[in-house]
C-alpha positions in Angstrom: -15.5 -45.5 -35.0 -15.4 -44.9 -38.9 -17.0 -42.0 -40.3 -19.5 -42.8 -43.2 -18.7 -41.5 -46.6 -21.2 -40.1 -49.0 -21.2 -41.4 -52.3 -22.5 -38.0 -54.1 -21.9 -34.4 -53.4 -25.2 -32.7 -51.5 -26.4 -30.7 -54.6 -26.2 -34.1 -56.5 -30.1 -35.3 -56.7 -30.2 -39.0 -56.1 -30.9 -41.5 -59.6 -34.4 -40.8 -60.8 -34.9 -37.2 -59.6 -34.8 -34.1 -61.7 -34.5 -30.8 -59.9 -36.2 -27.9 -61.4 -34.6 -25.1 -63.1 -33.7 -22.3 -60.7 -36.1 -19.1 -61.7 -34.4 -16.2 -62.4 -34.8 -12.8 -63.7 -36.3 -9.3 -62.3 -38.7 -9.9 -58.6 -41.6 -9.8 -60.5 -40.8 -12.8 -62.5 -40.2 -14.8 -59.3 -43.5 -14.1 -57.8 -46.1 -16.9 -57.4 -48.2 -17.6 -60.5 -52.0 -15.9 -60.0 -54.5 -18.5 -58.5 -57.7 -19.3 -60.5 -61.0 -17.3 -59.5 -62.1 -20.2 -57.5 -60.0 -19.0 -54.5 -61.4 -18.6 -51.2 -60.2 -16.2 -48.4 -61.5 -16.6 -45.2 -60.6 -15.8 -41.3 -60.5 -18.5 -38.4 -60.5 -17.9 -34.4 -58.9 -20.7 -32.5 -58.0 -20.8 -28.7 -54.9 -23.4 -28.4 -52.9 -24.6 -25.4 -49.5 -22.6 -25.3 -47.2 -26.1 -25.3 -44.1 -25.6 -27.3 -44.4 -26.3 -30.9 -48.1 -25.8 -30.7 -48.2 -23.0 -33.3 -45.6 -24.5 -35.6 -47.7 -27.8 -35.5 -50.8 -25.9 -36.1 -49.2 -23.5 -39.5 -47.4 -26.5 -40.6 -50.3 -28.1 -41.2 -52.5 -25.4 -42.9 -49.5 -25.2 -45.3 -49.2 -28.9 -45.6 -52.8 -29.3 -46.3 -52.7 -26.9 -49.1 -54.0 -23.3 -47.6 -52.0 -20.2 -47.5 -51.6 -18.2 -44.4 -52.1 -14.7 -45.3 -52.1 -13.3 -41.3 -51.2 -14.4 -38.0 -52.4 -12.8 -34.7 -51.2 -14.7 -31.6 -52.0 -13.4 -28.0 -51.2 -15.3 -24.6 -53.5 -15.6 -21.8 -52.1 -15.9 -18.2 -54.1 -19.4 -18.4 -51.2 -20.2 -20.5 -53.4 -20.5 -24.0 -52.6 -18.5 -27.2 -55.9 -17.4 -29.0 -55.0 -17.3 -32.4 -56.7 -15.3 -35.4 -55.6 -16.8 -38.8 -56.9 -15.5 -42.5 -56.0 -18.4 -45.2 -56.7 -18.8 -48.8 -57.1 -21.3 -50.7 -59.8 -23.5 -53.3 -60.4 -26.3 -50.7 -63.3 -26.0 -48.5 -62.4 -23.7 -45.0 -64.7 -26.7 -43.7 -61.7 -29.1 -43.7 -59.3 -27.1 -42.4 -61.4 -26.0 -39.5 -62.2 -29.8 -39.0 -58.0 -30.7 -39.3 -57.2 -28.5 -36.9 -59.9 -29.4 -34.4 -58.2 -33.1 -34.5 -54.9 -31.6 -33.1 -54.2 -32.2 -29.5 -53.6 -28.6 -28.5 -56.6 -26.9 -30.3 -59.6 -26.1 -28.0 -61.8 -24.0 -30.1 -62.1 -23.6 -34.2 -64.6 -21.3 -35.5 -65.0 -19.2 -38.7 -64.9 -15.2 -38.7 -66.6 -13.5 -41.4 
């Protein structure tokens, strides 16, 4: 079998894309910009079946869908569930994420904390 040759080194971006400029300076400079006042912060309780992957699914796609995870409390249950206490931030509506996460397979139960 031949191997396959890459054309470009890995650090090369492909034609078209422009990397951004690597940040550097003190830690403070690095640190995320400051989020307008609009920002939300709220806690959810779900109850999720304990197949592997399930929690990576399920923070995967609060990230993805543009919340921040500030905290993550996972217990098991001998049933085999985790119940999971989550506090994210974010300007969307809490609604839609609660709503996202009920679609997913291993979710039971989604429900606000105050």
């Amino acid at each position: 079998m031949h191997a396959l040759k890459r054309s470009r080194t890995p650090s090369t971006p492909p034609p078209g894309l422009t990397l951004p400029a690597e940040r550097t300076g003190p830690p403070s400079a690095l640190a995320p910009e400051p989020r307008a006042s609009g920002e939300i912060a709220c806690g959810l309780r779900m109850v999720v079946e304990g197949r592997g992957g399930a929690l990576i699914r399920l923070l995967g796609l609060v990230e993805r869908r543009g919340y921040q995870a500030t905290h993550v409390k996972v217990e098991t249950t001998p049933e085999g569930l985790m119940r999971i206490e989550l506090s994210v931030r974010s300007e969307r509506s809490v609604e839609l994420l609660m709503r996202q996460l009920g679609r997913l397979v291993e979710v039971r139960t989604v429900e606000l904390v105050h």
